[in-house]
N, C-alpha and C positions, 0 to 999 in steps of 0.2 A: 387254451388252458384257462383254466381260474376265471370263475363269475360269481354271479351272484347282482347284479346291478349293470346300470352302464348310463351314460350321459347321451345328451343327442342337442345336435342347434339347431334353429331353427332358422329359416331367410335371413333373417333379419338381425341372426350372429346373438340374439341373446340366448347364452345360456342354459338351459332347463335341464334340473336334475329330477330324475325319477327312480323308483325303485323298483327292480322288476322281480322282485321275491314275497314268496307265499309267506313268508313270517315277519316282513315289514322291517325286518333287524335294520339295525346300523350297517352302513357299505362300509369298505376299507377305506375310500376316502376322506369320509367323515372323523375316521377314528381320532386323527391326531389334535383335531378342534372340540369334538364331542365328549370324547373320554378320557382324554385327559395321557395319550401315547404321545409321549414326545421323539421329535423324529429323531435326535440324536441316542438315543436309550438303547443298549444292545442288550435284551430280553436275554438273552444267552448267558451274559455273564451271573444271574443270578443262579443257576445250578451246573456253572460248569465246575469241573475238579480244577483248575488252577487260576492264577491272577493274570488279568492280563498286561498286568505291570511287567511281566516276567517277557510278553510276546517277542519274537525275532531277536532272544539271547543271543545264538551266536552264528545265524544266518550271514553276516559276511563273511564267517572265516570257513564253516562248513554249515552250507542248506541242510544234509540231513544229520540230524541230530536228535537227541535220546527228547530233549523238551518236545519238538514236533512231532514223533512218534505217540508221545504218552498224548498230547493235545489231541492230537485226530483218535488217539482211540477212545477217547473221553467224550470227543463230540458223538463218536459211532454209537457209545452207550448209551449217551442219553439221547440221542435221536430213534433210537432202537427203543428203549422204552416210552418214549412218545407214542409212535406208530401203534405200540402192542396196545396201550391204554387206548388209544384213537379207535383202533378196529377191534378190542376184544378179541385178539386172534394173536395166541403166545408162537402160532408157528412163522408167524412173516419173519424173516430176516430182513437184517440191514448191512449192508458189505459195501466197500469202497471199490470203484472201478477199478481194475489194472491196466485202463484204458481211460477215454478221456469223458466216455458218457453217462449221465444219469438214466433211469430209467430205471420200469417195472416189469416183470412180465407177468404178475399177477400172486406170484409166490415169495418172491423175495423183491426189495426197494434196495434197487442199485445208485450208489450217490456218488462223482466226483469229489475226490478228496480239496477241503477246501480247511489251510491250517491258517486264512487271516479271521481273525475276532469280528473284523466289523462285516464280515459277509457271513456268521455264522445263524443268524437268523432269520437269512435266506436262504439258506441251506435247509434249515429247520420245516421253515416254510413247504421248501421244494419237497424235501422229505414226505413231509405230512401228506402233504395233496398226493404223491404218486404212493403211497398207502392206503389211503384212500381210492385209492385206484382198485387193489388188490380184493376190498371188500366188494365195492361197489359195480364195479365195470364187468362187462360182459366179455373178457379175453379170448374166449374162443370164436367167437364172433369177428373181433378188431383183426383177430391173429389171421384167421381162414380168409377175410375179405382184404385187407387191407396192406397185410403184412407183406414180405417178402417171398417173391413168386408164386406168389399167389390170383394172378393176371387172369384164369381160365377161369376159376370162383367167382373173380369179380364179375368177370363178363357174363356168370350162369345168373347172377345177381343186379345184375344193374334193371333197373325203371325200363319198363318195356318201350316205352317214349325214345329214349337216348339211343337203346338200341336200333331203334328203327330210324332216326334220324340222324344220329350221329353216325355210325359203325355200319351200317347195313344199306340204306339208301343211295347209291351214287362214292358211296368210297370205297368198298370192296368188293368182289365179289362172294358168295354165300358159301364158296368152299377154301379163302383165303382166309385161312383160321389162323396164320401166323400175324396179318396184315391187324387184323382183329384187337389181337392180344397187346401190339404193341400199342397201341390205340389205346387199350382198356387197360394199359402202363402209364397210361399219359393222364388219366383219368383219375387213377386211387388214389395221387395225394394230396388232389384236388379234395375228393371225396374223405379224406384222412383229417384234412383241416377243418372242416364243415361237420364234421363228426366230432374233432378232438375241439372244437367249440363251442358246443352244444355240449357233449361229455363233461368239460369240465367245467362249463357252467352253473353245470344240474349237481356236482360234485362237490363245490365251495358250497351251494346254497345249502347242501345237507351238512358239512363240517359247520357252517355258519349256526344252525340249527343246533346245532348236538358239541358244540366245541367251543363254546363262546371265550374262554380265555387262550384259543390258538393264536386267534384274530391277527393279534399284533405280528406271529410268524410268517403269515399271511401278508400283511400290508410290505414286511420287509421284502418279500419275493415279488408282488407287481412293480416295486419300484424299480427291482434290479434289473429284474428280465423284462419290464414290458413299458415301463413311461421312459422311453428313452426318448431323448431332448430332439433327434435327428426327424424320427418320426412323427413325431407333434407338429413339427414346424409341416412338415408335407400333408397332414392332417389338417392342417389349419390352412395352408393358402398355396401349395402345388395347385396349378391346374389340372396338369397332368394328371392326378392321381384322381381327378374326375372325371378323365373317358373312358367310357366302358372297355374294361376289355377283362378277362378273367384274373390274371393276376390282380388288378387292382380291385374287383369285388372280392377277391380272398384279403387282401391286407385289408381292406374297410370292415370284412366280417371278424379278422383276427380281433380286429381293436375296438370290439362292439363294445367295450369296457369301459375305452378310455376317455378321458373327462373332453376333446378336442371331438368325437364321432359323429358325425352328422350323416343321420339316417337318410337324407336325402340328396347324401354326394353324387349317385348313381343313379338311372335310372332303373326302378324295379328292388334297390335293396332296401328301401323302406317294406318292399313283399317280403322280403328273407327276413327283416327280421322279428317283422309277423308271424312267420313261418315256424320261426324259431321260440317265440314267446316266453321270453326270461320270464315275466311275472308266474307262469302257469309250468316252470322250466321240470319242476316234481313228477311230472307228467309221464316223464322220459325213463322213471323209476320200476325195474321189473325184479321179480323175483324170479323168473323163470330164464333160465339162460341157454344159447343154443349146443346144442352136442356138442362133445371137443371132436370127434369124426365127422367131417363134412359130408361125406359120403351117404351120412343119417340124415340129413339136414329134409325140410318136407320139399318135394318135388311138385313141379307145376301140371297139374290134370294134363291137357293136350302137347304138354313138350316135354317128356320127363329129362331133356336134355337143360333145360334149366330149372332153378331153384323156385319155389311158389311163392314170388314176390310180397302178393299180402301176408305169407305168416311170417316174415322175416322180423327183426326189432322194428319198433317205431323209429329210433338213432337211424336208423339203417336207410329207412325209408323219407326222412326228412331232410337227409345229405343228400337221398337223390333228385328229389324235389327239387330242392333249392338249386344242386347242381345241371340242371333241365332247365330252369327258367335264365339261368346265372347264361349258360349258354346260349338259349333263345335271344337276350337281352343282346349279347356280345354281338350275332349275328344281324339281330337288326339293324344295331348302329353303323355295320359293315355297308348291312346294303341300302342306306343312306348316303351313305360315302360311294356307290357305286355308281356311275354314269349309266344312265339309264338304253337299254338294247347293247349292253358291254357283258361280256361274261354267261352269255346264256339265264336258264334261270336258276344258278347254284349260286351261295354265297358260302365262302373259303372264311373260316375264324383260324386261330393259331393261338395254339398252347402249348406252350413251353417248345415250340420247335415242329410241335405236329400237328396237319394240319386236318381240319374237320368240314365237311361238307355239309348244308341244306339247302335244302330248294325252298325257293323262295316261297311257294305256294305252302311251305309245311310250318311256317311260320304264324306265332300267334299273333293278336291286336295288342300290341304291347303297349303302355302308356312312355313314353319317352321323356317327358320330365324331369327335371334335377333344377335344384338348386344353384345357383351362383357361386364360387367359389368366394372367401375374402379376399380383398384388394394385397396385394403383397403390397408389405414395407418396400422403401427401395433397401434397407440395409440388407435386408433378407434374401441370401443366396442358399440355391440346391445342390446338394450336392449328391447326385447320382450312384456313384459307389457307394458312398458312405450310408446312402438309407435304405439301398439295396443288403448290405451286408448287416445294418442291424434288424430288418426283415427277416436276414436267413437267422440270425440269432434267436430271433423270437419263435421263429418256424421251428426249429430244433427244440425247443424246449418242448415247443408244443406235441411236437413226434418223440419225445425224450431221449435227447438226445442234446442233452445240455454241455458245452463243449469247455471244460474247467482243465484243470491240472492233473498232465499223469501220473499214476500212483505208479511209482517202481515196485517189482515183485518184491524185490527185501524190503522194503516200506512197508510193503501189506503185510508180508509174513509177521514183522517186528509188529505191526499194529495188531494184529490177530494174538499173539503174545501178550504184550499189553493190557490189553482189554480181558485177555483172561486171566491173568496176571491180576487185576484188579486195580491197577496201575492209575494214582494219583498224583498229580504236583499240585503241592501244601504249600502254602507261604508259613516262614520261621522267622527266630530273631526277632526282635525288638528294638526300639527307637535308640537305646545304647549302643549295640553294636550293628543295626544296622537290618533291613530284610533282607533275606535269601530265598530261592525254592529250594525246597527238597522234594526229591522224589520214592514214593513211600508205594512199593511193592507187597501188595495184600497176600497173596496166594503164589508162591512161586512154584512152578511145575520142574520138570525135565525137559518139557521145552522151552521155557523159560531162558533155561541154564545154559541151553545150547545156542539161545539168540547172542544176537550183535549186542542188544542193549544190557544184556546181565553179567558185570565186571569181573563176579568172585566166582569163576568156575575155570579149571584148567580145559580149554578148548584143542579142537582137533579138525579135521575137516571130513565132510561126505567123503568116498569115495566112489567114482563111478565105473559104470557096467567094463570098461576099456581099461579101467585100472587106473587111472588119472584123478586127480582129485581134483573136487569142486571147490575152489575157494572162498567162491559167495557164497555156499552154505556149512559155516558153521555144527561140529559137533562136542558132546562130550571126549573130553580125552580117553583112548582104548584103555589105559592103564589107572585105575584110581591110585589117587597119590598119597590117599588118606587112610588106603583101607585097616592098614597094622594098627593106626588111632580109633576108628569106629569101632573092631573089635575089641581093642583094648576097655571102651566104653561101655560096651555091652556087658565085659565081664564085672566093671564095676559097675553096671548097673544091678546086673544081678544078685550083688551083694548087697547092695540099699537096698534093693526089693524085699531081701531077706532079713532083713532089720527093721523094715517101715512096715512088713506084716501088721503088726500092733493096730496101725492105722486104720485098717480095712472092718477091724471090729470093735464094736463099744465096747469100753469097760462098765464091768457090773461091778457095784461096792454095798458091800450088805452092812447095815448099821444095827446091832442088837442092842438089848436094857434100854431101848430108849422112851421116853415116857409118852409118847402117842406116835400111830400109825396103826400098823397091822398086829396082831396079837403074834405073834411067836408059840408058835404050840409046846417047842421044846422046851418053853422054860415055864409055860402055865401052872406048876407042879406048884411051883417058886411065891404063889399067890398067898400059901398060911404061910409064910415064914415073914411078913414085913416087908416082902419084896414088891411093888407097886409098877417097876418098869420091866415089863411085860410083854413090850412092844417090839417090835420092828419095822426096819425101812432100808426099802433098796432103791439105790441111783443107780442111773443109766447116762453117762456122758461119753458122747460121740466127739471125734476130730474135728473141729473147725476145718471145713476145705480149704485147700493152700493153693492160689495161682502165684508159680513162679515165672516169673517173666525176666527170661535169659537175654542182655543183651552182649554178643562179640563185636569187638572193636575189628575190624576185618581191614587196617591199614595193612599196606605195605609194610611195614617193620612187624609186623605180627609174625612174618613170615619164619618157618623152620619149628626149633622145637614147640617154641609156643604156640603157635596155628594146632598142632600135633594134640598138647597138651586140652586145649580150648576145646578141642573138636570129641577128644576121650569125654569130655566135663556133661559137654550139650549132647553127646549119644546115650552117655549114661542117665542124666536127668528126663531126654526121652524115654527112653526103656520104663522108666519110673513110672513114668504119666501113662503110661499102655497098661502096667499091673495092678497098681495103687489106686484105688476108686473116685479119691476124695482128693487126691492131687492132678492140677492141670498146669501144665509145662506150655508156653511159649516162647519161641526161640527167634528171635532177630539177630543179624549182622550187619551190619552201619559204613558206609567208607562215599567214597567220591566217584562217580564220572563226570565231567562238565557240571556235576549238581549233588549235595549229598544225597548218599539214596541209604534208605531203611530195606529190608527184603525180610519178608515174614517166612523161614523156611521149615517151621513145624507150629505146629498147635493141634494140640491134643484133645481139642474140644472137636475138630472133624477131621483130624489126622491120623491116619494109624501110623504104628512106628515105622514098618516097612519103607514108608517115605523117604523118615530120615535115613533109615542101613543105606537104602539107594542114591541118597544125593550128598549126604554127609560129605565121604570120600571125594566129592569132586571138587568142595569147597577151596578157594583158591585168596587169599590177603592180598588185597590191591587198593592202591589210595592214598586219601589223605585221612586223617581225624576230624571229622567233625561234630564228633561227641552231642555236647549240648542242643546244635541245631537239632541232630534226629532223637534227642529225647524231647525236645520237642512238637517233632511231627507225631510223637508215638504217643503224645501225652493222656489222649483219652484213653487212647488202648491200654494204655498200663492200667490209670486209674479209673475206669467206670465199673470195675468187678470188686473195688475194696469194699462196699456195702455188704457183699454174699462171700465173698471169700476173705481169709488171709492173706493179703498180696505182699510179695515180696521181686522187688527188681535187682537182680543178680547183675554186677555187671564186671565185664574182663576189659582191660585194654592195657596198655605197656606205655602210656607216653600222652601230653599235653595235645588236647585240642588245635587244629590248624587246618585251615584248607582254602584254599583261595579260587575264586567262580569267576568267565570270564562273563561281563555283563554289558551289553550294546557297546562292544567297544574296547573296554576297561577292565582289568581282573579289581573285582570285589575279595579282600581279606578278612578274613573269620580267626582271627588269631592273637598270641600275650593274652594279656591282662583282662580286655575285653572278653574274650573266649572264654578263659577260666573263670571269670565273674558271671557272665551269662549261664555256664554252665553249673556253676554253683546255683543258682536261682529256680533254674529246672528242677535241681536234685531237692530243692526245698519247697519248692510249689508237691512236689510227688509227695515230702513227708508232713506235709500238710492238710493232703489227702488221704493221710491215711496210711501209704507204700511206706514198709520197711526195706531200707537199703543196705545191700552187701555188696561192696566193691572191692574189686581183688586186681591189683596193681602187678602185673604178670614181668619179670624181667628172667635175662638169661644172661647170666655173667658168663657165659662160654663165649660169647660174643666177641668179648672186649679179650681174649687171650692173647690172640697175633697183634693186637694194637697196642699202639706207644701211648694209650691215655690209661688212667684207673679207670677200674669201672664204675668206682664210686662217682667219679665228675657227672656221667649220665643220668648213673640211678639215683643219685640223692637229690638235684635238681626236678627229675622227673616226677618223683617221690612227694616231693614237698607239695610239688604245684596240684599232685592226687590227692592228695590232703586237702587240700585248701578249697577243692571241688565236692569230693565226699568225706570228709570231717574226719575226726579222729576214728571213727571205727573202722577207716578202711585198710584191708591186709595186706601185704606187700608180702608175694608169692613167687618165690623161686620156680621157674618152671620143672624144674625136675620132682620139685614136691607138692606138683599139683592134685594129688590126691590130696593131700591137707583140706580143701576145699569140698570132698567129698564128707570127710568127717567132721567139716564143718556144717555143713546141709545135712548130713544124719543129724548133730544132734538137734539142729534146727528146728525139724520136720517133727521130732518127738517131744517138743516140751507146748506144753498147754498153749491157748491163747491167755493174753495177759487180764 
């Protein structure tokens, strides 16, 4: 994977950087001296949606949680918009494995979910390049040769050389077509590496080209996946890892990148990687890709049982090159090693287990050559496992198959929600009382409603085919609990509607006698008699458009009549925003899970009312208060329409800010004196903005009937502290006479701007 440059030593252990790209750009490892990318810097956190002050909230007490769901769906979005900008291609998808690999298959950029911070711009990175894959890369090609079971292709395709030396000469015979295959199994991912080398070489140097502020996503992914500490050191002074034998020219060619490679570890790979020619790497760039039916592929004049070698890619044909000499090499060193009149005249190499035959006479003059290894430190010990298995590390990426974190299907599911959901975590609060996240729900659907992570819905479960129900998946409840309140709403809606007519047309007001404008024909007469004002003039003055922006308090104590009453209020004032032209209605609900959460569940600017008939009813009070913090998250959204509109922020709730978050550890308190202060500060940053405020203090003295207390001990405390939030205009509203609120908002809606 990933080039663009590469390092090489020379005998004598100095150094030498060169650059083997057509546009002379800066490498990635220049970047963090030349331009100024500091290695600690995480590129990510400048457009992610949340703080990473907030990261691994409550990861000890429960790993899945509503914060890691909205995180990974946030990195999904923005990594997804990356790609599309990167390839000029709105159709690629971006999606989270439900397994443990990354990878592309040309259509969509498959990513292990990855919810820590400081690997998110290697992720980014990883991203990018197998997007780049999608534009760039020849898939039906990699797919048909290289892929899975695809052994009979390869072998119709391999270098006529290999064939006859490796697979056909002294190891099989010509109708042991099974013996063949497994052979030419043994071969592809050989041929898979020396292709995804050169692939992704020739792939960075064009994002290089064409993406220059990726770079830094970029440098984050070679360090993760490919300067690993284990292999440098084997790079730099194993011996071992300078006898020929084919896995070690694959690891020397894997790491033609890295700053430790010395082209002349091996004999013959200073040929490869000539062969390969990073400086000229553009070369490799085609427009013309091969049929996705192999069956079309061009066939060879005198064998049409194999494929016509020379029209095949150049990719294609430079893997097998390399993989022919790679071979020849391995074999000579063999039969150096071979005691001379031992063994006939065949030499046996071994790859990966299987073994290959040639005769000694089919062998070329090979230059045998290498380099000296450096002198090992004495501190410096190998260790074999361990640099074998960051090999297979780097090998998987390379095949993508980068091996992270499994996504559980309700992870994904809740992520795919999320993300369409529009789903952000805001940082709120202030140095007073303190920061908090909230989590602020843009667009809530029906499936939304039906997820794990959407608190204010009465839920239900799948039922399946055997009649047992699914518990892991979440539905709406069969029975709405609200429906007798949503119609009730409707009907008052229809009633506003029919009063706020007015609205929808200008008034005309005719001015006569007046001493300049238009001539008045009817009173011209009027001209011999002293009369001079003659004139007329007509005005035309339209409604100022009105955004009301509804918010409901959706705690737990909301519950019963008042939930009932709130839900009549925000169907009717929907209904409104459907008829009335120059009125827009937005509707929020506010309460807690692990974090306060906002949900934006109507707007009348892309909502028809339908929405709300259907999801009204399911609306379900659950929580705590925490008021201030989500008018805080909501702060632009209320105010950046006061310029074009009348805004007015409606707001219901029954009771004093409160809600407590548990944070690394510790429950963080948002509540007294603090809360009601903060929240007060909100409601005056909004009418300083501009936002006119109505707040209507909802209680139900039906509550306190069976109890040994007055009702007044609640509501008058309550009362006061609602006061003290939103000032003396606000009304304190018996739930039974919540229509009051309606003919409060008629006359509202009818009287001029000021």
């Amino acid at each position: 994977m990933y080039g663009g440059f590469y390092y090489y030593i020379y005998p004598n252990n100095k150094v030498n950087m060169r650059y083997y790209d057509t546009y002379e750009q800066e490498t990635l490892s220049t970047l963090n001296t030349r331009t100024g990318v500091k290695k600690s810097r995480n590129y990510s956190s400048y457009w992610m949606d949340f703080d990473s002050d907030f990261d691994d909230a409550v990861t000890e007490v429960n790993p899945y949680s509503t914060e890691r769901v909205v995180k990974l769906a946030s990195v999904r979005r923005a990594v997804a918009n990356f790609v599309r900008i990167l390839t000029n291609n709105e159709k690629i998808q971006v999606k989270f494995s439900s397994g443990k690999d990354s990878y592309t298959d040309g259509k969509t950029v498959v990513i292990a979910a990855e919810d820590d911070s400081k690997h998110f711009d290697s992720m980014v990175g990883l991203a990018l390049h197998e997007g780049s894959h999608c534009v760039l890369s020849d898939f039906n090609m990699l797919q048909h040769l290289i892929g899975p079971n695809t052994s009979d292709n390869c072998a119709m395709a391999l270098k006529q050389e290999i064939r006859d030396s490796f697979l056909t000469r002294h190891n099989i015979h010509s109708t042991d077509m099974a013996t063949k295959l497994v052979k030419t199994e043994t071969l592809q991912p050989i041929l898979g590496y020396i292709m995804n080398v050169i692939e992704d070489r020739r792939i960075d140097s064009y994002m290089y080209k064409n993406a220059v502020g990726y770079r830094p996503y970029y440098d984050a992914m070679y360090k993760k996946y490919f300067f690993n500490d284990e292999v440098t050191k084997n790079l730099k002074y194993n011996p071992d890892w300078r006898t020929p034998t084919v896995e070690n020219y694959v690891n020397w060619l894997i790491n033609i990148f890295h700053p430790n490679f010395d082209r002349d570890a091996l004999p013959g790979l200073s040929k490869m990687v000539d062969m390969i020619d990073l400086k000229n790497i553009r070369r490799f760039d085609t427009d013309t890709k091969m049929s996705a039916d192999a069956d079309n592929w061009p066939r060879d004049k005198f064998d049409p049982t194999l494929y016509a070698y020379n029209e095949l890619p150049l990719l294609w044909r430079t893997a097998n090159d390399i993989l022919y000499l790679m071979m020849q090499y391995v074999a000579k060193a063999e039969l150096a090693k071979k005691q001379e009149g031992t063994g006939g005249d065949r030499v046996t190499i071994d790859i990966d287990g299987s073994s290959f035959e040639i005769d000694e006479n089919g062998l070329e003059n090979l230059d045998m050559n290498q380099s000296n290894s450096n002198p090992v430190p004495a501190k410096v010990k190998f260790n074999e496992k361990k640099v074998k298995d960051a090999m297979k590390k780097i090998k998987d990426v390379l095949q993508g198959k980068n091996r992270r974190k499994k996504l559980k299907s309700q992870e994904k599911r809740d992520i795919d929600v999320m993300e369409s959901a529009d789903a952000k975590i805001v940082e709120v609060g202030d140095k007073v009382v303190g920061k908090f996240p909230c989590l602020v729900l843009n667009n809530v659907t029906r499936q939304i409603m039906e997820s794990n992570v959407f608190p204010f819905a009465y839920h239900g479960y799948a039922q399946k085919p055997n009649g047992y129900y699914d518990y892991s998946t979440t539905v709406l409840a069969k029975v709405p609990q609200h429906e007798t309140a949503v119609v009730k709403g409707m009907q008052m809606g229809q009633i506003l509607v029919h009063r706020l007519q007015v609205r929808n047309d200008p008034q005309v007001t005719h001015f006569t006698r007046q001493p300049h404008g238009k001539i008045d024909r009817r009173i011209l007469a009027q001209l011999g008699m002293d009369i001079e004002q003659v004139f007329k003039r007509t005005t035309v003055e339209n409604y100022r458009p009105a955004m009301l922006h509804l918010s409901l308090d959706a705690s737990g104590s909301m519950q019963g009549k008042k939930w009932e009453q709130v839900i009549s209020v925000a169907t009717a004032l929907a209904y409104v925003s459907s008829k009335i032209r120059n009125i827009e209605v937005v509707i929020t609900i506010r309460g807690d899970r692990e974090m306060p959460i906002v949900a934006v569940m109507y707007d009348s600017r892309k909502d028809r009312f339908q929405k709300a008939r259907n999801m009204f009813p399911y609306l379900y009070p659950n929580g705590s208060t925490p008021e201030g913090l989500c008018f805080n998250a909501t702060m632009d959204m209320i105010t950046e329409c006061a310029n074009t509109y009348d805004v007015y922020f409606i707001n219901f709730s029954d009771g004093e800010p409160g809600v407590s978050i548990r944070r690394k550890g510790e429950y963080v308190s948002y509540s007294g004196t603090g809360a009601l202060q903060h929240t007060k500060r909100q409601v005056q940053l909004m009418l300083d903005a501009g936002v006119k405020i109505l707040s209507y203090f909802i209680h139900d003295r039906d509550r306190f009937k069976n109890w040994n207390v007055s009702p007044n001990t609640h509501d008058s405390s309550s009362w006061r502290a609602f006061k003290t939030m939103y000032g003396e205009d606000a009304v304190n509203v018996n739930v039974e006479n919540a229509t009051e609120v309606i003919r409060t908002l008629n006359k509202l809606l009818l009287k001029k701007g000021d």
